[in-house]
MARMI-224545 format. One line per 2 residues: number of its first residue (from 1); their letters; for each residue x, y, z of N, C-alpha, C, O. Coordinates in nm, 3 decimals, decimal comma. Example, Ala and Ser with C-alpha at 12.3 -4.5 7.8 and 13.67 -1.06 7.14 Angstrom:
1	AS	1,319/-0,569/0,780/1,230/-0,450/0,780/1,320/-0,330/0,780/1,424/-0,332/0,846  1,285/-0,225/0,708/1,367/-0,106/0,714/1,290/0,003/0,787/1,341/0,114/0,804
//
This chain:
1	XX	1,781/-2,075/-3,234/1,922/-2,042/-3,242/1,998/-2,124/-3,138/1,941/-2,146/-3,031  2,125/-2,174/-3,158/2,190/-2,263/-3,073/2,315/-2,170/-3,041/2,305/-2,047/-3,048
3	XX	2,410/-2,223/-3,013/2,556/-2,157/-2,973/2,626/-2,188/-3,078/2,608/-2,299/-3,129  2,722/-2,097/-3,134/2,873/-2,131/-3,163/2,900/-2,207/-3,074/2,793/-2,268/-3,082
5	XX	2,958/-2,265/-2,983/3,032/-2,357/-2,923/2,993/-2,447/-2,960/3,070/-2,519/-3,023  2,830/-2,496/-2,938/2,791/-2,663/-2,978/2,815/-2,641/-3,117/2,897/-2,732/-3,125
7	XX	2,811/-2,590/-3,245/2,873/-2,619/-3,332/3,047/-2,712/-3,338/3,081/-2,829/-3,354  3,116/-2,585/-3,316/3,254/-2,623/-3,245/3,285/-2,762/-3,223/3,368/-2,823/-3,291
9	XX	3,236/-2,798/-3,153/3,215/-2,953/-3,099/3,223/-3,054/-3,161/3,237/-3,165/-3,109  3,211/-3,013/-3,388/3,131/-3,105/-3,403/3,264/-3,079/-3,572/3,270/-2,969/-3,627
11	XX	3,336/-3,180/-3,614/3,420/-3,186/-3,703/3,363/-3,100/-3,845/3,432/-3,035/-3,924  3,186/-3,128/-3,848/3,152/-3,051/-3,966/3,174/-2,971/-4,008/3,177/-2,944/-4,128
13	XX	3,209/-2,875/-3,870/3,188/-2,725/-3,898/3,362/-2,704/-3,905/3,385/-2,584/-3,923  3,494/-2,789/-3,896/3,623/-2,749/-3,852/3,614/-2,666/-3,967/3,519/-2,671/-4,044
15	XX	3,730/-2,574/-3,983/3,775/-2,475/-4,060/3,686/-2,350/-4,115/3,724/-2,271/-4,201  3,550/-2,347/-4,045/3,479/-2,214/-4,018/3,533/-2,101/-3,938/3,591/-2,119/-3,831
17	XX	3,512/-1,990/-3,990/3,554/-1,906/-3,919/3,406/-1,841/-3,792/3,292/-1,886/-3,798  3,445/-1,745/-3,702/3,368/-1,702/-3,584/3,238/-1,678/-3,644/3,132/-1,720/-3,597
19	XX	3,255/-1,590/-3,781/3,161/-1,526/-3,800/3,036/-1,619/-3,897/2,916/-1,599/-3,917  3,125/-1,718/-3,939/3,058/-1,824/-4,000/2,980/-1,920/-3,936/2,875/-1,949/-3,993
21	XX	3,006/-1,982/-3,820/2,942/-2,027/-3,722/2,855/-1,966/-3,699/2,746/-2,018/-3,725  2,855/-1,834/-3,643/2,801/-1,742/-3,596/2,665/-1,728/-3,654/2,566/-1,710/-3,584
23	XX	2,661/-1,738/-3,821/2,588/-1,751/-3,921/2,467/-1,853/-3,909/2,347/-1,832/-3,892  2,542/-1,974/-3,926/2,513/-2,086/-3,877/2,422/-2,097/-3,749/2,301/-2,122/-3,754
25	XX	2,468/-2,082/-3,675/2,362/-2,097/-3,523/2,264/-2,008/-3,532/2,159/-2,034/-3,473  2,277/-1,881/-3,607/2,114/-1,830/-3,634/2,034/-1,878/-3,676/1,920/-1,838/-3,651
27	XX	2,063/-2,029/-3,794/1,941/-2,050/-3,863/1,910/-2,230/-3,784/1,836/-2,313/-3,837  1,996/-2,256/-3,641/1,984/-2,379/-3,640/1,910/-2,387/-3,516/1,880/-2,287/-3,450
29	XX	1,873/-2,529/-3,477/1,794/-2,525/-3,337/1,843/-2,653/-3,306/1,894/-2,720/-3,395  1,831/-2,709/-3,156/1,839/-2,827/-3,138/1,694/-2,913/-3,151/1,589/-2,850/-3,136
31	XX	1,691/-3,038/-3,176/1,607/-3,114/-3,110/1,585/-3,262/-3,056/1,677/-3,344/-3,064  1,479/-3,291/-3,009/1,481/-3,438/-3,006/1,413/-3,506/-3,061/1,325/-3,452/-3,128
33	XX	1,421/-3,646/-3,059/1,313/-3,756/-3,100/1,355/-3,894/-3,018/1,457/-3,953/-2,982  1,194/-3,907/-3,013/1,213/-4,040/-2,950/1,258/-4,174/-3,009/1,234/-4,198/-3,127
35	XX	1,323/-4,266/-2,929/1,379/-4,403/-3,039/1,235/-4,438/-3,108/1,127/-4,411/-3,056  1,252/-4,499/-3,229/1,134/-4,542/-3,351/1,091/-4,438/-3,395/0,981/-4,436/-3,450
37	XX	1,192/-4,292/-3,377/1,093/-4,189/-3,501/1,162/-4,131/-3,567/1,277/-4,089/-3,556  1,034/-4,125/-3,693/1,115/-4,103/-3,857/1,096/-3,933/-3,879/1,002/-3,854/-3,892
39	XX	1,259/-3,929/-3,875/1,308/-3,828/-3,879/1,270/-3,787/-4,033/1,212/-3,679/-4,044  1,285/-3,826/-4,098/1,300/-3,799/-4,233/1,280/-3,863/-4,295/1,356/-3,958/-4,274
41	XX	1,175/-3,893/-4,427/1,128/-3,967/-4,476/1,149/-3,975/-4,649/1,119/-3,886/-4,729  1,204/-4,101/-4,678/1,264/-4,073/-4,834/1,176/-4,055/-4,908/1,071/-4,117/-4,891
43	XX	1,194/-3,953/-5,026/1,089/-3,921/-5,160/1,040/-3,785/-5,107/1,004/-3,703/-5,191  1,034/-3,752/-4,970/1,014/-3,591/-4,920/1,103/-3,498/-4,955/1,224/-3,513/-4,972
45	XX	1,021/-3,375/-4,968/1,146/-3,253/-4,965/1,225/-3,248/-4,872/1,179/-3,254/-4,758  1,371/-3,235/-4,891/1,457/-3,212/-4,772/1,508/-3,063/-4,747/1,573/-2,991/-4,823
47	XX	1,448/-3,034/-4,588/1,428/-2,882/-4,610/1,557/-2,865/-4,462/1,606/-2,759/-4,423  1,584/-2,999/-4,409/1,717/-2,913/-4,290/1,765/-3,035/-4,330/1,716/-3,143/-4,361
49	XX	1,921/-2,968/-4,318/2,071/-3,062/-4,239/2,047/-3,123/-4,080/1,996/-3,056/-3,991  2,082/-3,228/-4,068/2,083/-3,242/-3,957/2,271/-3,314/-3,881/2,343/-3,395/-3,940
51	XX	2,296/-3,260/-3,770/2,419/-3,299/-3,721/2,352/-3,415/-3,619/2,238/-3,396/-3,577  2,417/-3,522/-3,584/2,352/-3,564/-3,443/2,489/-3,553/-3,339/2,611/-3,566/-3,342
53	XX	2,358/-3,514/-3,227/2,450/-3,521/-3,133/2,468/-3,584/-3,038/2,576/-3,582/-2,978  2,316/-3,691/-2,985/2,395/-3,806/-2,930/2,251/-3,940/-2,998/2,168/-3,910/-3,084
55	XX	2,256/-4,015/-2,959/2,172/-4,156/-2,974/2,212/-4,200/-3,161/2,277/-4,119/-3,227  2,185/-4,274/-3,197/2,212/-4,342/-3,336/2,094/-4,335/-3,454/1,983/-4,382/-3,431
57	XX	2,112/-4,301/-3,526/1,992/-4,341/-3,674/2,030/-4,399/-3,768/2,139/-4,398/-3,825  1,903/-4,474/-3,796/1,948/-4,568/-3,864/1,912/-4,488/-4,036/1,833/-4,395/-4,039
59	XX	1,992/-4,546/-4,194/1,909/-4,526/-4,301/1,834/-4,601/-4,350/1,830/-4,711/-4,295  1,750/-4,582/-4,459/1,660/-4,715/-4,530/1,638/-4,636/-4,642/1,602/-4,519/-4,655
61	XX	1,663/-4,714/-4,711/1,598/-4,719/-4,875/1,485/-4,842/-4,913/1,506/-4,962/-4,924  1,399/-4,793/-4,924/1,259/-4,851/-4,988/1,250/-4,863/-5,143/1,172/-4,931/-5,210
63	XX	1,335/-4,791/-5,178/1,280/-4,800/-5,365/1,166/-4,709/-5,444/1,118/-4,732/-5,555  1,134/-4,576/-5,338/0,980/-4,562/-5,385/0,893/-4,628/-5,336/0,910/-4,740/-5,288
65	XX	0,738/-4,538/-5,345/0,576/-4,617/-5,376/0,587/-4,723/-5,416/0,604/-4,813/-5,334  0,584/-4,747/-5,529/0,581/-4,918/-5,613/0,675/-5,024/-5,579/0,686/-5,132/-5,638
67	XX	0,739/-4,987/-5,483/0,857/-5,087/-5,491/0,859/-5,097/-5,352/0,872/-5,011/-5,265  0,843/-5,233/-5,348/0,867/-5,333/-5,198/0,954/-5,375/-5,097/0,939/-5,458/-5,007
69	XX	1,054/-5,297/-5,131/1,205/-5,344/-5,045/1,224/-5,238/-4,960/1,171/-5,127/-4,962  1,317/-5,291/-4,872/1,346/-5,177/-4,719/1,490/-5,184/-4,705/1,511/-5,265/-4,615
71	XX	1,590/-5,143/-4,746/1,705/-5,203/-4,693/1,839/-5,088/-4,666/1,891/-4,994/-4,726  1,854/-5,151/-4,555/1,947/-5,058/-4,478/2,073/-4,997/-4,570/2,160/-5,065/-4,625
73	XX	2,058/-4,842/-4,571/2,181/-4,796/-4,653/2,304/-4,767/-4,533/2,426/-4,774/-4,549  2,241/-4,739/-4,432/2,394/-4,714/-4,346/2,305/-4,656/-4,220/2,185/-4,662/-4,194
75	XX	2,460/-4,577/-4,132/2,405/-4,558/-3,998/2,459/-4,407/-3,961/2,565/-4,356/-3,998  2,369/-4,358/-3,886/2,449/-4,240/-3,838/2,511/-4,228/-3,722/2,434/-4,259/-3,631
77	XX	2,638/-4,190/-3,678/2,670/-4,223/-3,536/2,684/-4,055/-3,476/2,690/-3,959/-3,552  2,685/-4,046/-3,353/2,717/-3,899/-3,287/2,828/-3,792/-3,432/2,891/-3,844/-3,524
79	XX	2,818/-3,676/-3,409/2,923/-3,628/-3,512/2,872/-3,619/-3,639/2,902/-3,512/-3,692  2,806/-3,690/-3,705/2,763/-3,735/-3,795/2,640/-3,612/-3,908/2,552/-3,550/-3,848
81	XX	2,652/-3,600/-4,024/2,534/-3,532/-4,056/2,473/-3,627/-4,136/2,539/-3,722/-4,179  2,325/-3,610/-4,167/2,280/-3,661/-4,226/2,137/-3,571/-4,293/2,092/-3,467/-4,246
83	XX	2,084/-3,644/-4,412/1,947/-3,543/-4,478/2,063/-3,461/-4,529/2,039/-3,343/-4,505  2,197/-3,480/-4,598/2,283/-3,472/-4,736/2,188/-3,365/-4,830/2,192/-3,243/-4,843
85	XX	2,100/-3,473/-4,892/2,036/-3,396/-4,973/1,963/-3,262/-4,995/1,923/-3,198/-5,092  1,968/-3,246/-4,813/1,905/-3,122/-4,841/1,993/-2,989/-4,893/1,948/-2,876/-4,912
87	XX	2,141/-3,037/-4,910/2,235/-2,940/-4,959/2,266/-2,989/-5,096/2,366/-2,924/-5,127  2,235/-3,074/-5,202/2,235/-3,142/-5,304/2,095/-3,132/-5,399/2,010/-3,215/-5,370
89	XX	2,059/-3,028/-5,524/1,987/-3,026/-5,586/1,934/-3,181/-5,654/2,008/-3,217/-5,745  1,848/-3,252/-5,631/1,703/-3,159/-5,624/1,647/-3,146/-5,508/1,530/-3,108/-5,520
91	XX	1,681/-3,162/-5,392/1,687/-3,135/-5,250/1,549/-3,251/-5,214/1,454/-3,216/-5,144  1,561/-3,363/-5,264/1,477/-3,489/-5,200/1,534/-3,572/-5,148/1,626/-3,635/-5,200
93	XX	1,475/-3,590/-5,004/1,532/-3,671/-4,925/1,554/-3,851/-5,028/1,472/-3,904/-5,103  1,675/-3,893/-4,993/1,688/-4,010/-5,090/1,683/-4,142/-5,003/1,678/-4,254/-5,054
95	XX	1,683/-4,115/-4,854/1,633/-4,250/-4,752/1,579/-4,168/-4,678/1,573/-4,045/-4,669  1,526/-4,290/-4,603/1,451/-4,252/-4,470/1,552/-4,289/-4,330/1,618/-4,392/-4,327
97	XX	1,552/-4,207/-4,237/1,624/-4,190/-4,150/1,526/-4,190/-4,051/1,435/-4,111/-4,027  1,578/-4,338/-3,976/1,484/-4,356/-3,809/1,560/-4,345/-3,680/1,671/-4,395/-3,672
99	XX	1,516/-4,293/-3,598/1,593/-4,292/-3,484/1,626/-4,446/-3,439/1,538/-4,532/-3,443  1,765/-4,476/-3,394/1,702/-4,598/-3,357/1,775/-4,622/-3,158/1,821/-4,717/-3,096
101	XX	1,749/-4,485/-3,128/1,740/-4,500/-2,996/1,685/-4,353/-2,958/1,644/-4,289/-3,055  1,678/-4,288/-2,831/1,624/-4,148/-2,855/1,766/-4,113/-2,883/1,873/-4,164/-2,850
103	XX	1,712/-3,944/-2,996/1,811/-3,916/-3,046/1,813/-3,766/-2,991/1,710/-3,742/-2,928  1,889/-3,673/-2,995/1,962/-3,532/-2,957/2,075/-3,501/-3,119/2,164/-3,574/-3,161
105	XX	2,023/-3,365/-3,180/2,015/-3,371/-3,273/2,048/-3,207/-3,365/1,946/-3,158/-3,414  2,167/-3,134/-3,385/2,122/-2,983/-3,431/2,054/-2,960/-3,567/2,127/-3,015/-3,649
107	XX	1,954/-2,909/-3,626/1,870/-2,882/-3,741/1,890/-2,785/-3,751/1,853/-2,694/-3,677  1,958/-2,778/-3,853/2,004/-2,655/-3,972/1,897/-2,633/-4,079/1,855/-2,735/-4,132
109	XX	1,844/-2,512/-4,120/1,719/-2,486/-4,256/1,846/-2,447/-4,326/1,934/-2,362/-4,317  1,805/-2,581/-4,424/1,887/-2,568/-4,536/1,884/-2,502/-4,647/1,964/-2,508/-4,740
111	XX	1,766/-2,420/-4,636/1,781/-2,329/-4,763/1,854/-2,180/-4,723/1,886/-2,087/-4,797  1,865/-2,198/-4,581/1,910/-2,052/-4,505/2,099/-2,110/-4,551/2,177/-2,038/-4,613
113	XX	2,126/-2,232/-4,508/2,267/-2,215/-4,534/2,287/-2,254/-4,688/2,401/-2,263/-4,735  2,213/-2,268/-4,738/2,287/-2,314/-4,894/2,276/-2,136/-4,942/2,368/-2,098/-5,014
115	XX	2,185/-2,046/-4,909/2,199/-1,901/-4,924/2,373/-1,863/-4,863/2,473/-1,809/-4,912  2,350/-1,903/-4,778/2,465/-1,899/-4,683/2,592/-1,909/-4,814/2,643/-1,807/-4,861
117	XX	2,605/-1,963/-4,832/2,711/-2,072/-4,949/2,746/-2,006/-5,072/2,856/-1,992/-5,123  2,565/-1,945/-5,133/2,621/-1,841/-5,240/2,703/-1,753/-5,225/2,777/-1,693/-5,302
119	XX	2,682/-1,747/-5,097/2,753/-1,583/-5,061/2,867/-1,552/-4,993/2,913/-1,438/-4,988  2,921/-1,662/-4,931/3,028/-1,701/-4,856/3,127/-1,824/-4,900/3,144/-1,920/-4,825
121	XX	3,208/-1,809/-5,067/3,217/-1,919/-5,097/3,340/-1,992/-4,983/3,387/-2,104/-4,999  3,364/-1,930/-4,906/3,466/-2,005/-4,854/3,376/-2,139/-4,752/3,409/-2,256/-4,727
123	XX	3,244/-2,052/-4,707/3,164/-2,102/-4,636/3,107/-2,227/-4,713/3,070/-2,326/-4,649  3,097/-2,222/-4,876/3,044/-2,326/-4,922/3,156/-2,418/-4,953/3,108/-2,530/-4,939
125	XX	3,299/-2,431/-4,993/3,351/-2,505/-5,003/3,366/-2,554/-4,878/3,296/-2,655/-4,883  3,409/-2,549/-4,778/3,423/-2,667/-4,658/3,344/-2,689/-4,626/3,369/-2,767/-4,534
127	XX	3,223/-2,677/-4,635/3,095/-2,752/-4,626/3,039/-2,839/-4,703/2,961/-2,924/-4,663  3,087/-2,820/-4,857/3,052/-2,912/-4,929/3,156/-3,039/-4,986/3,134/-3,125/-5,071
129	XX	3,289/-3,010/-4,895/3,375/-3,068/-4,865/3,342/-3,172/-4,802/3,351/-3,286/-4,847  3,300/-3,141/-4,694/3,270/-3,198/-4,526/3,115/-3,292/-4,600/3,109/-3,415/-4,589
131	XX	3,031/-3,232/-4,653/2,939/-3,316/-4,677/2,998/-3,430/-4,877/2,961/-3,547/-4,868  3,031/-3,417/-4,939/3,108/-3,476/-4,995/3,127/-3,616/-4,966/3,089/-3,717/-5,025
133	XX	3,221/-3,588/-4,819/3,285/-3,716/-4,757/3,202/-3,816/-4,687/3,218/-3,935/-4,663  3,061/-3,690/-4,650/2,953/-3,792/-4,607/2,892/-3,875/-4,710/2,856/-3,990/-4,686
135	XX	2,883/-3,835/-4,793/2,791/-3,898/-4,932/2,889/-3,979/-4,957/2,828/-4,083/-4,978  3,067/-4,015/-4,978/3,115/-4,101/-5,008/3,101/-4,210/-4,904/3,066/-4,325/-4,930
137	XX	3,130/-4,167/-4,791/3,104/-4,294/-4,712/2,924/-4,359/-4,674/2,899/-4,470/-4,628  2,842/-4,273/-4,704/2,713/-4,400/-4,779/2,720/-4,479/-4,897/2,669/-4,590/-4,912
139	XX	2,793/-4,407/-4,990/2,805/-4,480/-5,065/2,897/-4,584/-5,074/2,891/-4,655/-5,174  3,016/-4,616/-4,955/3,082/-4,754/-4,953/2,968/-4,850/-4,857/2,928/-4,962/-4,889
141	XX	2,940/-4,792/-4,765/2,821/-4,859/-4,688/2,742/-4,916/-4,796/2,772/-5,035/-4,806  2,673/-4,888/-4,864/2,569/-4,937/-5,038/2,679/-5,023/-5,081/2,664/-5,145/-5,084
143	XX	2,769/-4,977/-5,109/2,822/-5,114/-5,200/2,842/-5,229/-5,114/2,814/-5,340/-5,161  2,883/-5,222/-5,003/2,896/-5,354/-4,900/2,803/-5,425/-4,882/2,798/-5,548/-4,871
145	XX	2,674/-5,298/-4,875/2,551/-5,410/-4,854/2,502/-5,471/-5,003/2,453/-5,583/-5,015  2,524/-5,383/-5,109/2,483/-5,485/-5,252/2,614/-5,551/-5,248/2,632/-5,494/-5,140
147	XX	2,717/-5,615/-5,264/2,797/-5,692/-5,257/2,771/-5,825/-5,154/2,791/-5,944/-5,175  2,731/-5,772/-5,064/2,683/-5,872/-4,966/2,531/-5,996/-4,976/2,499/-6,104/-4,927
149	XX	2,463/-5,873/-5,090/2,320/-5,958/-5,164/2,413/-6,035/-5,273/2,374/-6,151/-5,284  2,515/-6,008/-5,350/2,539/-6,122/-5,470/2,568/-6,255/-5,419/2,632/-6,282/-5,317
151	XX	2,508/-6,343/-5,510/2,545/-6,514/-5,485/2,682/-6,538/-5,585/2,709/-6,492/-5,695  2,751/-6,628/-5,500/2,871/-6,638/-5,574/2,821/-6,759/-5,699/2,901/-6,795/-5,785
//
């Protein structure tokens, strides 16, 4: 369990109410990892949200087993959530996420807040608001970088 306040702190959570937070920090914890570790690994079940709260991660998309490529989908900076999917059916992680310095980090079990969500729709719309905007901005990050592979 963490604090309401370090939530607070953190734009994801704006327009929650006390008791919603409140919610929230029961099912979350902090943690760390050292720079070069894989937080999350694509093609896995994604079972927490993660906020960061300080050092950087990087994404990668591999393509799958059979497929040979590694290439950077984007970055996470402080503020930031990432492991999306674990609030997005079919709840598989869709990159891999490496630390790429040591990282400080809140982990949310995402099946505790997507419960959360049935039941609190106010709780699920600004959350799925807030994550929404994350998934749009990987996805301009992806197009920059495939735009950036075409030959003119």
């Amino acid at each position: 369990m963490i604090s309401t306040e370090l939530l607070r702190r953190y734009p994801f959570f704006g327009g929650l109410n006390d008791a919603q937070l409140a919610g929230i920090a029961m099912i979350a914890e902090e943690a760390s990892f050292p720079g070069s570790a894989v937080i999350v690994e694509e093609g896995k079940p994604a079972s927490k949200l993660y906020v960061l709260i300080e050092g950087s991660v990087d994404l990668w998309y591999s393509g799958g087993r059979d497929v040979k490529i590694k290439t950077p989908v984007g970055g996470v900076a402080p503020g930031e959530v990432f492991s999306v999917s674990s609030m997005i059916a079919p709840f598989h992680l869709t990159a891999t996420a490496i630390a790429s310095e040591p990282v400080r980090a809140i982990v949310i079990d995402a099946a505790g807040l997507r419960a959360m969500c049935e039941v609190d729709f106010g709780l699920g719309y600004v959350l799925m608001r807030h994550l929404a905007q994350a998934v749009v901005e990987r996805l301009h990050y992806a197009r920059v970088q495939l735009a950036a592979c075409q030959t003119p």
